[in-house]
LUMKE-694549 format. One record per atom (N, C-alpha, C, O): chain; z, y, x negated; residue number from 1; atom name. Coordinates in nm, 2 decimals, decimal comma. Each point is the difference from the previous one (the first is absolute). Layout:
N
chaine	zz	yy	xx	num	atome
A	Z	Y	X	NUM	CA $
...
This chain:
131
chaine	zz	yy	xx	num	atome
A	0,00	-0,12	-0,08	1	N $
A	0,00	0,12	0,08	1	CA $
A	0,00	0,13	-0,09	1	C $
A	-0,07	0,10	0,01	1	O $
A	0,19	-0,15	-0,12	2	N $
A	0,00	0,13	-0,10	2	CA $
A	-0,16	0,06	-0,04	2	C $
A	-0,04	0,11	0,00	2	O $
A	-0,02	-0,20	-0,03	3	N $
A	-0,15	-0,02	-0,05	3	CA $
A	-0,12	0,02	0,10	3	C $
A	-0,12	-0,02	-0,03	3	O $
A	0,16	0,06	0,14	4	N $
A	-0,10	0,03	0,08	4	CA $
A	0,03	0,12	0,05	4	C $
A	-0,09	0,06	0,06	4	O $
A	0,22	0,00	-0,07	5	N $
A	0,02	0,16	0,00	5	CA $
A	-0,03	0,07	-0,08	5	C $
A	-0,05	0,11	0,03	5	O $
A	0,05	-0,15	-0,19	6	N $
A	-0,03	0,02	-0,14	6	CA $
A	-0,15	0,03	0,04	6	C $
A	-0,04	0,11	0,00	6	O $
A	-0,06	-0,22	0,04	7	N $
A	-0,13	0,02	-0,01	7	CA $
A	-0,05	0,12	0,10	7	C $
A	-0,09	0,08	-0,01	7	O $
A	0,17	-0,09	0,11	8	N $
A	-0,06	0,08	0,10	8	CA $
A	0,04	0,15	-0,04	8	C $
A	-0,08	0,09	0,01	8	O $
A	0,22	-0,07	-0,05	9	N $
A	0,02	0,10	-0,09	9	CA $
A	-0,06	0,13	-0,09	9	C $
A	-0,01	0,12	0,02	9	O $
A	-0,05	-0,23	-0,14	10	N $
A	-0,06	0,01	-0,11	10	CA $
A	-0,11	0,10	0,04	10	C $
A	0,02	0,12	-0,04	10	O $
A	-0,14	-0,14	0,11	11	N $
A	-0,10	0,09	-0,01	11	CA $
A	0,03	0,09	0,07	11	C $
A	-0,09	0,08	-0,02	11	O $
A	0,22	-0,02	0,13	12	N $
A	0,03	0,11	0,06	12	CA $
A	0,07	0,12	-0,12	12	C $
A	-0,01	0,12	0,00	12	O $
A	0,07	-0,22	-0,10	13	N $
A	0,05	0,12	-0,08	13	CA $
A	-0,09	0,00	-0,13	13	C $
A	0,02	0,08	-0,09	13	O $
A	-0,12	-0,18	0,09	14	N $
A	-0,06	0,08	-0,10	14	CA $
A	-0,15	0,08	0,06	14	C $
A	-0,10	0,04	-0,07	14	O $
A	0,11	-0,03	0,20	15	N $
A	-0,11	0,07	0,08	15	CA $
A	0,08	0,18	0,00	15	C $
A	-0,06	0,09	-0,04	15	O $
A	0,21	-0,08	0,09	16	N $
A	0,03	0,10	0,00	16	CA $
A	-0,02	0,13	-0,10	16	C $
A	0,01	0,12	0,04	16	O $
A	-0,03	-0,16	-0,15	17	N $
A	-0,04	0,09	-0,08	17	CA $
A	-0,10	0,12	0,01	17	C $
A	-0,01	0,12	0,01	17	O $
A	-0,08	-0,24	0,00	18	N $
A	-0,12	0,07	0,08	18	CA $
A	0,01	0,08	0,12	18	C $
A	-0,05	0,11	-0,01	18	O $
A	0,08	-0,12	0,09	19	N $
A	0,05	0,06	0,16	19	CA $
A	0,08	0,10	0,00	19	C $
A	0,01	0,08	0,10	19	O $
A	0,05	-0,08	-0,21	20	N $
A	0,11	0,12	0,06	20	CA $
A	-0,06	0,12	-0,08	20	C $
A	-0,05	-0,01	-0,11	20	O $
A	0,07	0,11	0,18	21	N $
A	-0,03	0,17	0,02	21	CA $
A	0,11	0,07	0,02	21	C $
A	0,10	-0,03	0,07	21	O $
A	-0,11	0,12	-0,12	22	N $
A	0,13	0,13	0,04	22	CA $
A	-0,09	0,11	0,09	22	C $
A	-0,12	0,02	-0,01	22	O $
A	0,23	0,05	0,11	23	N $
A	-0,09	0,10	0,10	23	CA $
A	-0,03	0,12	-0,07	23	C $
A	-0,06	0,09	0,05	23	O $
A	0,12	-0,07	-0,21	24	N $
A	-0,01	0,12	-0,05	24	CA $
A	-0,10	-0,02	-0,10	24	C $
A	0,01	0,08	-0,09	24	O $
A	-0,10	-0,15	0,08	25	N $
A	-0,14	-0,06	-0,08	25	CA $
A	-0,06	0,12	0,04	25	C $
A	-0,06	0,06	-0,10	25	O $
A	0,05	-0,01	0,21	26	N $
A	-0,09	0,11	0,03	26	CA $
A	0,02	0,13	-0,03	26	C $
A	-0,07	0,10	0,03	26	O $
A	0,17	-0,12	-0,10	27	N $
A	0,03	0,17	-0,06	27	CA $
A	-0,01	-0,02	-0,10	27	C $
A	-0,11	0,02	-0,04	27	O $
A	0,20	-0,09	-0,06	28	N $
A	-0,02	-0,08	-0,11	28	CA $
A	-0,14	-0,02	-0,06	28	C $
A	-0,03	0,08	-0,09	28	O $
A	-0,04	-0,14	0,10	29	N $
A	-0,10	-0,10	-0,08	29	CA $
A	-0,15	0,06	0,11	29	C $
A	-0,09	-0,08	0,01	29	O $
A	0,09	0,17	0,04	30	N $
A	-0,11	0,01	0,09	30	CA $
A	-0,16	-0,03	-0,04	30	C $
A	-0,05	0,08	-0,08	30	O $
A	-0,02	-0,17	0,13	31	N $
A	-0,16	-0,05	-0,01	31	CA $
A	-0,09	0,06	-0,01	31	C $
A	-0,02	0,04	0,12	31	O $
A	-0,06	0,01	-0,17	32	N $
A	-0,14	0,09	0,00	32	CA $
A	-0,09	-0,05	0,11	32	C $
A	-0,05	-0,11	0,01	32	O $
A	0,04	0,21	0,09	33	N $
A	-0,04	-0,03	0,11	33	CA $
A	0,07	-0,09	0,14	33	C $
A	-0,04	-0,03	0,11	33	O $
A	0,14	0,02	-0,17	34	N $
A	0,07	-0,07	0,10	34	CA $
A	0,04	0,14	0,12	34	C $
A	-0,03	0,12	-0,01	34	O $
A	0,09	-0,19	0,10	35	N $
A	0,10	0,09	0,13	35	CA $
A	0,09	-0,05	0,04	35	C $
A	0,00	-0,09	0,08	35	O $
A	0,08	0,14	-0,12	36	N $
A	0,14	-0,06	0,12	36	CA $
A	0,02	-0,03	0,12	36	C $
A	-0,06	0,08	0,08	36	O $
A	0,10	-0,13	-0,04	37	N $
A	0,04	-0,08	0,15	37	CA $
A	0,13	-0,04	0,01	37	C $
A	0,08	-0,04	-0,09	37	O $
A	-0,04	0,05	0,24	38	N $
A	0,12	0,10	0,06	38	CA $
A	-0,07	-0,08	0,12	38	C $
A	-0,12	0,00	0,04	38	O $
A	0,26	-0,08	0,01	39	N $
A	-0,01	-0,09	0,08	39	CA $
A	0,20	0,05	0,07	39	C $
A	0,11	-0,05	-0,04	39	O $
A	-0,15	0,16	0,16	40	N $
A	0,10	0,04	0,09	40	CA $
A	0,05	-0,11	0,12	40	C $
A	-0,06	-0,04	0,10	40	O $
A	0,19	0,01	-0,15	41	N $
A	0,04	-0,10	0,14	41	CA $
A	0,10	0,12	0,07	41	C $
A	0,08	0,07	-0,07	41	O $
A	-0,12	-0,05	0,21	42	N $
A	0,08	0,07	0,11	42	CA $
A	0,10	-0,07	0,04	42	C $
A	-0,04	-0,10	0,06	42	O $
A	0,17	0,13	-0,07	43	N $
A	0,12	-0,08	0,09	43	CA $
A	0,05	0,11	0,14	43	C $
A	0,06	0,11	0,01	43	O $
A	-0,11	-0,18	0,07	44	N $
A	0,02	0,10	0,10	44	CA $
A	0,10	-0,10	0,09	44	C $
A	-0,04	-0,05	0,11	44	O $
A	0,12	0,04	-0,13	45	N $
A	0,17	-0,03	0,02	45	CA $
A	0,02	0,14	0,09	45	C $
A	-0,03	0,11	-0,06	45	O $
A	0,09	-0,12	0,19	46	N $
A	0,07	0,14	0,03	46	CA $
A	0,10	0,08	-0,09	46	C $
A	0,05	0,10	0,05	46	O $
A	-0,01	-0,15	-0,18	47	N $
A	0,05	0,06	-0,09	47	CA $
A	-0,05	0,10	-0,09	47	C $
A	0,06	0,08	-0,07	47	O $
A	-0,27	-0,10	0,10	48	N $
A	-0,04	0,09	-0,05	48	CA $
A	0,04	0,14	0,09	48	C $
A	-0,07	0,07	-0,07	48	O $
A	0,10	-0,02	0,12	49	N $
A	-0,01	0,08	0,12	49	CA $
A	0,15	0,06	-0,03	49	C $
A	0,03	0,10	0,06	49	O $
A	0,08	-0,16	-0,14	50	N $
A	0,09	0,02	-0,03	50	CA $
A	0,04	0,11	-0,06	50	C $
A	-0,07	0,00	-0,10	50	O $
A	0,20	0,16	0,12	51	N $
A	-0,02	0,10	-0,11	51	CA $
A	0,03	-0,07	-0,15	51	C $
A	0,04	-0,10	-0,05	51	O $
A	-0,10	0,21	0,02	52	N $
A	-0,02	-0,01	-0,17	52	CA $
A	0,10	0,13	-0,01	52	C $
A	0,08	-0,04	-0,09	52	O $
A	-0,05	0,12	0,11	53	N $
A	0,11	0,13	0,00	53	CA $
A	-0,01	0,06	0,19	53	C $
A	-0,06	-0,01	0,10	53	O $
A	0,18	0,08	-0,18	54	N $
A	0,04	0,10	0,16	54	CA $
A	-0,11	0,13	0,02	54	C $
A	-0,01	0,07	0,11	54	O $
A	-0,05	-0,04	-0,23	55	N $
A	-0,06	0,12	0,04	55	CA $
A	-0,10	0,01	-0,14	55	C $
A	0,03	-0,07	-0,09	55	O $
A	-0,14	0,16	0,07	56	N $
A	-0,05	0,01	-0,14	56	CA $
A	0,02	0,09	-0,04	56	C $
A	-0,04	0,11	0,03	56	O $
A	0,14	-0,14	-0,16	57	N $
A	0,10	0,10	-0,07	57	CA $
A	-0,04	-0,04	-0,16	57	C $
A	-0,07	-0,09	-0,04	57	O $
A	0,15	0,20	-0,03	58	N $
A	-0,02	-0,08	-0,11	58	CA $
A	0,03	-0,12	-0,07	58	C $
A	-0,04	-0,04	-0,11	58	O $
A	0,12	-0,01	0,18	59	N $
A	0,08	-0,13	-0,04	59	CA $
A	-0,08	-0,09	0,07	59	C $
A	-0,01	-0,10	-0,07	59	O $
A	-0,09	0,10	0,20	60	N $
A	-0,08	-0,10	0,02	60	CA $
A	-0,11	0,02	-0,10	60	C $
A	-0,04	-0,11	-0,04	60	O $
A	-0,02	0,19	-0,01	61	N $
A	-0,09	0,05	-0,07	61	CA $
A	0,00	-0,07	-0,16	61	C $
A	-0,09	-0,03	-0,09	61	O $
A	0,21	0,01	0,09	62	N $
A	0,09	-0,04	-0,16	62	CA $
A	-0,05	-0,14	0,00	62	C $
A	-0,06	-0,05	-0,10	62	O $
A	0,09	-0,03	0,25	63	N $
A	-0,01	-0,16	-0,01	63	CA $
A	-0,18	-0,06	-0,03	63	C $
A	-0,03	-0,11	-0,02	63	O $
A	-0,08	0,24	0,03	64	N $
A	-0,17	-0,06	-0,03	64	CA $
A	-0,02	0,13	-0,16	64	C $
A	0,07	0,10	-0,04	64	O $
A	-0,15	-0,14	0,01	65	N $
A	-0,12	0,02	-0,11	65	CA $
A	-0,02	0,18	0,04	65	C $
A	-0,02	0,02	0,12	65	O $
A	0,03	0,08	-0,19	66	N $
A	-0,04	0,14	0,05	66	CA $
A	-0,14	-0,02	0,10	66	C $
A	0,01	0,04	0,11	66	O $
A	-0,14	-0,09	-0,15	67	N $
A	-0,07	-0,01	0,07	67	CA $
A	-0,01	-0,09	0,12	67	C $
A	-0,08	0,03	0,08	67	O $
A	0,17	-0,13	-0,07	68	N $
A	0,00	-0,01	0,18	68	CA $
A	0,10	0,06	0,06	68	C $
A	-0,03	0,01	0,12	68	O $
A	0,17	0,04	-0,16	69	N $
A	0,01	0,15	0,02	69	CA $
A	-0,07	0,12	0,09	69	C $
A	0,02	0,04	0,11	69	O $
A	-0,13	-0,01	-0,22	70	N $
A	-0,08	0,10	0,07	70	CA $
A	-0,11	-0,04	0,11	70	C $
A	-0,07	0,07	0,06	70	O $
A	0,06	-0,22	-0,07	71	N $
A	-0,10	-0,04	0,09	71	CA $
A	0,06	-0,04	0,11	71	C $
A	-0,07	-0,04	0,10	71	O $
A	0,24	0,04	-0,10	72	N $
A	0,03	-0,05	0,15	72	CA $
A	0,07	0,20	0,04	72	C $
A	0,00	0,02	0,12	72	O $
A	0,05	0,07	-0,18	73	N $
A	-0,02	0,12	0,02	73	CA $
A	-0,14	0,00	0,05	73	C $
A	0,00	-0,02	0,12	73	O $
A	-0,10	0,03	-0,16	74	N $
A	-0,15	0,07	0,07	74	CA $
A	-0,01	-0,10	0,15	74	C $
A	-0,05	0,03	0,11	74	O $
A	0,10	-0,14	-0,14	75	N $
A	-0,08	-0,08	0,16	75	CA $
A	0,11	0,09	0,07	75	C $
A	-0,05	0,06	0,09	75	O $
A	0,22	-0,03	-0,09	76	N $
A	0,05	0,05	0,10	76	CA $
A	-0,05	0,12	0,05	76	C $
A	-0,01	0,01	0,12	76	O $
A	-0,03	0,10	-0,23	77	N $
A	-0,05	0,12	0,02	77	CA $
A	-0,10	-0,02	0,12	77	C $
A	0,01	0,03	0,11	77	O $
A	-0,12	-0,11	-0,19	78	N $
A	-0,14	-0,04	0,09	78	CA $
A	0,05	-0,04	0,18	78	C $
A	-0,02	0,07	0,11	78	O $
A	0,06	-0,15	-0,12	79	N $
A	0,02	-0,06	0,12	79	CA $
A	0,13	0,10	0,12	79	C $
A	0,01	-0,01	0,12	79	O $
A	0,06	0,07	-0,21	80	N $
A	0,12	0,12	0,07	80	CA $
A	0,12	-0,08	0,03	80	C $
A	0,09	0,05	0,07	80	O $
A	-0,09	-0,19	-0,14	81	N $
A	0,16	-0,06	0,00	81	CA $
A	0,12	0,07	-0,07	81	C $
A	0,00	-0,01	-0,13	81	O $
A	0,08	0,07	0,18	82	N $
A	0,09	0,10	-0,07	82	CA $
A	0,06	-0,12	-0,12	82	C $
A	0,01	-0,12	0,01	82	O $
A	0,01	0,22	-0,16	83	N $
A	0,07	-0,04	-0,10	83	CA $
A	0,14	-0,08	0,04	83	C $
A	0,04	-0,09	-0,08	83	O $
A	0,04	0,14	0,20	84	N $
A	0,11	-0,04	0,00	84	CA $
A	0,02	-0,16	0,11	84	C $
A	0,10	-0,07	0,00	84	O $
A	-0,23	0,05	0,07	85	N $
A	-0,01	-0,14	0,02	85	CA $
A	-0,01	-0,10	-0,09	85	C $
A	-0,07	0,02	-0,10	85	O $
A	0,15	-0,17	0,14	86	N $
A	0,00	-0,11	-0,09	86	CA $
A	-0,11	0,04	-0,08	86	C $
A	-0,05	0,11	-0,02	86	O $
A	0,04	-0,24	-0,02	87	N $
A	-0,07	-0,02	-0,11	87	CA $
A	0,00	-0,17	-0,01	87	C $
A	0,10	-0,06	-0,03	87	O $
A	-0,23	-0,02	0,06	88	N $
A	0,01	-0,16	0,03	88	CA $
A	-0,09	-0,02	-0,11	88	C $
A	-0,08	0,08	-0,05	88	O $
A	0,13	-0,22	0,01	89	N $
A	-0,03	-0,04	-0,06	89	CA $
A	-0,18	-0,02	-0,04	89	C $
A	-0,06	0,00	-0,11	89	O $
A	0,02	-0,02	0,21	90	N $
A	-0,17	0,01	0,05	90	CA $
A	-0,01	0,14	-0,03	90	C $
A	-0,10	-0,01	-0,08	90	O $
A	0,14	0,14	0,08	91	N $
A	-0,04	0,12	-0,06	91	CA $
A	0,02	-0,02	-0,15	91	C $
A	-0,10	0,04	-0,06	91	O $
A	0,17	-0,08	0,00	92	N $
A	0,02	-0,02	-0,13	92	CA $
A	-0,13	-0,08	-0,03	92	C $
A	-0,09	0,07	-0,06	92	O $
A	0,06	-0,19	0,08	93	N $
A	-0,09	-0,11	-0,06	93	CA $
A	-0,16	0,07	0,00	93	C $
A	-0,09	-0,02	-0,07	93	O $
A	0,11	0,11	0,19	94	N $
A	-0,15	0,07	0,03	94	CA $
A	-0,02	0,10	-0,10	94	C $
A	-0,11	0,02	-0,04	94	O $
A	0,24	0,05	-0,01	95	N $
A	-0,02	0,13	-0,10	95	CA $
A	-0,03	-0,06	-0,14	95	C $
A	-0,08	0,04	-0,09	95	O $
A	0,22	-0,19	0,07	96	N $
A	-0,09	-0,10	-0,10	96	CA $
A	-0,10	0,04	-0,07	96	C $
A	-0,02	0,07	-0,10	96	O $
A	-0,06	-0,17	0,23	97	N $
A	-0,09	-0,07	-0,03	97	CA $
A	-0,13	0,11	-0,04	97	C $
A	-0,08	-0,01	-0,09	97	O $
A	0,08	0,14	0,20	98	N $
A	-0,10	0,12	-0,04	98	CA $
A	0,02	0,07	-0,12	98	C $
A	-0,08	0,08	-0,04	98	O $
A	0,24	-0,12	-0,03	99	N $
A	-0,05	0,13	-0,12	99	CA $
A	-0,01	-0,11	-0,12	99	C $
A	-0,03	0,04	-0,11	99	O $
A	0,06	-0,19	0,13	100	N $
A	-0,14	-0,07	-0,09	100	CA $
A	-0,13	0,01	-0,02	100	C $
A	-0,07	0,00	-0,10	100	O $
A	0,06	0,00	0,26	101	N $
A	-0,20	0,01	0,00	101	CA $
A	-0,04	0,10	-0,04	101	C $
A	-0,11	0,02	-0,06	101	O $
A	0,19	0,08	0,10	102	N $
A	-0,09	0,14	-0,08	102	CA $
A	-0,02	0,03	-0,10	102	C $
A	-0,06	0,10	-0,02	102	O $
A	0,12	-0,19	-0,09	103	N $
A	0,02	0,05	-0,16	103	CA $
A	-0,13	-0,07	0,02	103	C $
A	-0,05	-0,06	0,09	103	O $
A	-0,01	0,10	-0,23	104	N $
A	-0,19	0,00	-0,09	104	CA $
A	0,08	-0,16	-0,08	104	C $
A	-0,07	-0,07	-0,08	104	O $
A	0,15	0,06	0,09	105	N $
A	0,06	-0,13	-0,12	105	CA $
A	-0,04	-0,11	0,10	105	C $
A	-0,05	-0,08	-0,08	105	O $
A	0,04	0,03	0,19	106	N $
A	-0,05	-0,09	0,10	106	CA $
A	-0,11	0,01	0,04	106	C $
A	-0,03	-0,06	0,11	106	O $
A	-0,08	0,13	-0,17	107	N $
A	-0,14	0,01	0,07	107	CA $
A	-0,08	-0,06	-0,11	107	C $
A	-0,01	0,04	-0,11	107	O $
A	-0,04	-0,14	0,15	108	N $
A	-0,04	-0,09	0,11	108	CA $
A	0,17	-0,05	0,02	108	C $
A	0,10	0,00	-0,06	108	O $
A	-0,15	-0,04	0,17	109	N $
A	0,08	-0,14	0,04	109	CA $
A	0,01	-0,06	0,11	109	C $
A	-0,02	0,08	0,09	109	O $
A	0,03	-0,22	-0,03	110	N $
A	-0,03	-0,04	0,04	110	CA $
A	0,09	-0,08	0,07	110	C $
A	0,04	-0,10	-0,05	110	O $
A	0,01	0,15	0,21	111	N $
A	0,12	-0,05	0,05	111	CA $
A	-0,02	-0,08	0,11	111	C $
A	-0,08	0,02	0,09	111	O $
A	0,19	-0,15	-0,10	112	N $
A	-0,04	-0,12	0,12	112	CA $
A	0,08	0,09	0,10	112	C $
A	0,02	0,12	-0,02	112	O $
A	0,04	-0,20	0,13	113	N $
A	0,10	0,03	0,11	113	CA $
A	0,03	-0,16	0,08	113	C $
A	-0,07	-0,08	0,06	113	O $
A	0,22	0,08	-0,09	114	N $
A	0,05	-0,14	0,06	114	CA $
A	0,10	0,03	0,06	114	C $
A	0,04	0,12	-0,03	114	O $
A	0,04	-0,21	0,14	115	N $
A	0,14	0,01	0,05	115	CA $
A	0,06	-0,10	0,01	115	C $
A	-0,06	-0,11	0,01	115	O $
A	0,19	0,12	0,00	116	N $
A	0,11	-0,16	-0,03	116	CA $
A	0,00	-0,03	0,12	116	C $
A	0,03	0,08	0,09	116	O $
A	-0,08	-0,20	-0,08	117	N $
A	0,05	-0,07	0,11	117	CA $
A	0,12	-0,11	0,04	117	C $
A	-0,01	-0,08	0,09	117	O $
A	0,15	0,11	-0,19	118	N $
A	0,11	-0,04	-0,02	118	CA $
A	0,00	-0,12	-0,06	118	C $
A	0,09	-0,02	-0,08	118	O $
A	-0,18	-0,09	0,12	119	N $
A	0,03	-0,13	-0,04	119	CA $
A	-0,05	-0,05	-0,11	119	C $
A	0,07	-0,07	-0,08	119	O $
A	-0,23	0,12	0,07	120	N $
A	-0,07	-0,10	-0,11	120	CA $
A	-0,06	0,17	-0,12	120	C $
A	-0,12	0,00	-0,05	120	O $
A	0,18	0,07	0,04	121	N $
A	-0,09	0,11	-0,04	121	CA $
A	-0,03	0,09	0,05	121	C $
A	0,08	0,07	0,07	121	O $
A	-0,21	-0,05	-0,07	122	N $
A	-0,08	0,10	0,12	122	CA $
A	-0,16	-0,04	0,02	122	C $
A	-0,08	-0,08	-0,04	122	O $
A	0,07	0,18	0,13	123	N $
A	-0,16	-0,03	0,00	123	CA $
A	-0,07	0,16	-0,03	123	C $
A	0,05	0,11	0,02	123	O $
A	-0,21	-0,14	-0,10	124	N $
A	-0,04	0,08	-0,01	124	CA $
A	-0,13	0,05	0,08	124	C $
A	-0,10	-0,05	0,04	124	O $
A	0,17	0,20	-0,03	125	N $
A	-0,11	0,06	0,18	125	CA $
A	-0,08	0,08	-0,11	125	C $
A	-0,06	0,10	0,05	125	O $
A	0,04	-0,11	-0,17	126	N $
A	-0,13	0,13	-0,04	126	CA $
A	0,00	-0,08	-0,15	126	C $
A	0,11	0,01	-0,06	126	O $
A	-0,21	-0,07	-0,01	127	N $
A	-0,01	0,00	-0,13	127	CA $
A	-0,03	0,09	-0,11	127	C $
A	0,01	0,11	0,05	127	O $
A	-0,03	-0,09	-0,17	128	N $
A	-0,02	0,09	-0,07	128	CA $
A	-0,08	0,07	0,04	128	C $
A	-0,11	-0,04	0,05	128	O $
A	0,13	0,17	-0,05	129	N $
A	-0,13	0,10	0,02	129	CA $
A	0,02	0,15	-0,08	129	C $
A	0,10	0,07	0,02	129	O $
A	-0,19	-0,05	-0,09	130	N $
A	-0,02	0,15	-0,09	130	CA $
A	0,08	0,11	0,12	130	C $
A	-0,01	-0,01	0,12	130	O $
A	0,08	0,08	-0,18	131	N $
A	0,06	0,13	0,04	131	CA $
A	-0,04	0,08	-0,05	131	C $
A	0,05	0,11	0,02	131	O $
């Protein structure tokens, strides 16, 4: 039995070598002519919908990146949601995810869209496509 775990074993860990990647290869070590790909899973748990702060202050401002910061400031301006309403977590993920895309450091690129479907993973509703 020992010997038949051993064999079955054997070519998984000398296959691993090969297989394994780090997600930071793409800053690191970047390809001539390659593009990055950015494969977004949505968890839309009613928890997304959950505050993220009591109001947008500087202290909620403190918990993202300066530029999604100013990108979740411009959507409240835009839209006329007063500064002093929550602040959910889905406003956060949206200001994210926009003051990634707008840096020149991500162009090209090329983003799937998936969502968890709790049990096995998720499923994917959009494959890669140029942005």
């Amino acid at each position: 039995m020992k010997r038949l775990i051993g064999a079955c074993l054997l070519p998984l860990l000398i296959g691993i070598g090969a297989a394994r990647a780090d997600d930071i290869d793409i800053y690191v070590k970047p390809v001539a002519g390659s593009v990055p790909l950015l494969m977004l899973m949505l968890d839309w748990r009613p928890s997304v919908f959950a505050t993220h702060c009591s109001s947008f202050n500087a202290a909620c401002a403190a918990t993202m990146s300066p530029g999604a910061a100013a990108a979740l400031e411009a959507a409240r301006v835009a839209s006329g949601t007063p500064l002093t309403d929550k602040v959910t977590k889905y406003e956060v993920f949206v200001a994210v995810l926009e003051s990634i895309m707008s840096t020149s450091k991500f162009d090209p690129i090329h983003m799937g869209l998936m969502v968890s479907n709790y049990v096995n993973g998720g499923a994917i509703l959009e494959g890669y496509n140029r942005l």
